[in-house]
C-alpha positions in Angstrom: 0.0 0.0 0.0 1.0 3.7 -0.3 1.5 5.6 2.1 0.3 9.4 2.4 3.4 11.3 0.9 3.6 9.1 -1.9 0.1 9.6 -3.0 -1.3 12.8 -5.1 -4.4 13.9 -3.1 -5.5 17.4 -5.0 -7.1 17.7 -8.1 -5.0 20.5 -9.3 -1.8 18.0 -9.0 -3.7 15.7 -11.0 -4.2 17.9 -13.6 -0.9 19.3 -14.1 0.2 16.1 -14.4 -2.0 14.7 -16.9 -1.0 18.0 -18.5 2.5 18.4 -18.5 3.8 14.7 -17.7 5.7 12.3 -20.4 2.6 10.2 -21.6 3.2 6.1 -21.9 -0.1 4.4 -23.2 -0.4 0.6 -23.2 -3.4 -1.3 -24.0 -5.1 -1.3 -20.5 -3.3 1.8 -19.0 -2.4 5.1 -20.1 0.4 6.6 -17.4 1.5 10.2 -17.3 5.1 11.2 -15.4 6.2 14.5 -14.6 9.5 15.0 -12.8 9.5 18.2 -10.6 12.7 17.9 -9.2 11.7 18.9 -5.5 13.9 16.0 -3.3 10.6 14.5 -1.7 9.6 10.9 -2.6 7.7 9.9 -5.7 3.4 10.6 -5.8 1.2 8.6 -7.8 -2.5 9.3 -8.7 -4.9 6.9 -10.3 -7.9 7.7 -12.5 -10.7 4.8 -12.9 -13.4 6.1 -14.5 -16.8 4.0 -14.1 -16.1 2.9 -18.1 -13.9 0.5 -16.4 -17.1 -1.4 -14.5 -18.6 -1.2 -10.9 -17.5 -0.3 -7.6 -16.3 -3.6 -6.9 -14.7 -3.8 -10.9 -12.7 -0.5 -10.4 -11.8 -0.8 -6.5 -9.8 -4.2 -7.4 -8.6 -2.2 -10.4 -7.1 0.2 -8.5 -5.6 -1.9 -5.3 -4.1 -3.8 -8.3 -2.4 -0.8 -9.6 -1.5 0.7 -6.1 -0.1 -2.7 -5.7 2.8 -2.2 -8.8 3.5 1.2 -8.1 4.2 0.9 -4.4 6.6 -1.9 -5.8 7.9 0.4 -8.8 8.5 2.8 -5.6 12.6 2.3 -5.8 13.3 2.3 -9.2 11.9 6.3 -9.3 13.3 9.3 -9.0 13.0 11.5 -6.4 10.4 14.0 -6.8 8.2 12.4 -9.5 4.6 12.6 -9.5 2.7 9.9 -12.0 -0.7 9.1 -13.0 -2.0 6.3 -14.3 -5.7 6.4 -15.9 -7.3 2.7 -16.2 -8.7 2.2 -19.8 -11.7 -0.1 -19.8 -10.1 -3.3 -20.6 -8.2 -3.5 -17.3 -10.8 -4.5 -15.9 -10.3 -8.0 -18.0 -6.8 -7.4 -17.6 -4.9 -9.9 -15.2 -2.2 -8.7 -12.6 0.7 -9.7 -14.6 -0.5 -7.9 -17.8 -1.1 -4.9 -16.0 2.2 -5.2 -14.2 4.1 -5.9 -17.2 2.3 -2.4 -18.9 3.1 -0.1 -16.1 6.2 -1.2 -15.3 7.0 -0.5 -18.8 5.6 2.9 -18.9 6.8 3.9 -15.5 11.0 2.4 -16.5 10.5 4.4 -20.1 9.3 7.9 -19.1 10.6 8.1 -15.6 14.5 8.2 -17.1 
């Protein structure tokens, strides 16, 4: 699980993000990285939107991806703030696929 500093919490950090970050899509994910260069740890946000399924669908979705980005956690720079934004087929996705997408994403734009 993530803790509270590594975890956006305002929608205006979300935004600037998704705005000004290094976009990675895969087929089930779409992950944006921006690197602020403030020495603090790394913040991730995640977006499900209810395309992805129910409550239940996009909770698991999410713990999933918390899940691979708390261990992604070393391999980041300091100061980066990511989002990742579920496309509907995660929700079909399996763990593996999902991990193997991120962690993709998350090696290529966080250098």
């Amino acid at each position: 699980m993530l803790s509270r500093p590594n975890r956006l919490t305002d929608g205006a950090e979300y935004k600037a993000v998704v705005r000004r970050g290094v976009r990675c899509s895969g087929p089930h994910t779409v992950t944006y990285v921006v690197s602020t260069g403030e020495d603090r740890a790394a913040r991730f946000g995640f977006i499900v939107s209810k395309k992805v399924g129910s409550a239940v669908v996009r909770n698991t979705v999410r713990r999933r991806l918390k899940a691979i980005c708390a261990s992604a956690l070393p391999n980041l720079g300091r100061g980066a703030d990511v989002v990742v934004r579920a496309l509907p087929g995660a929700a079909d996705a399996s763990f593996g696929e999902l991990d193997a997408h991120v962690t993709r994403c998350l090696s290529r734009t966080a250098s």
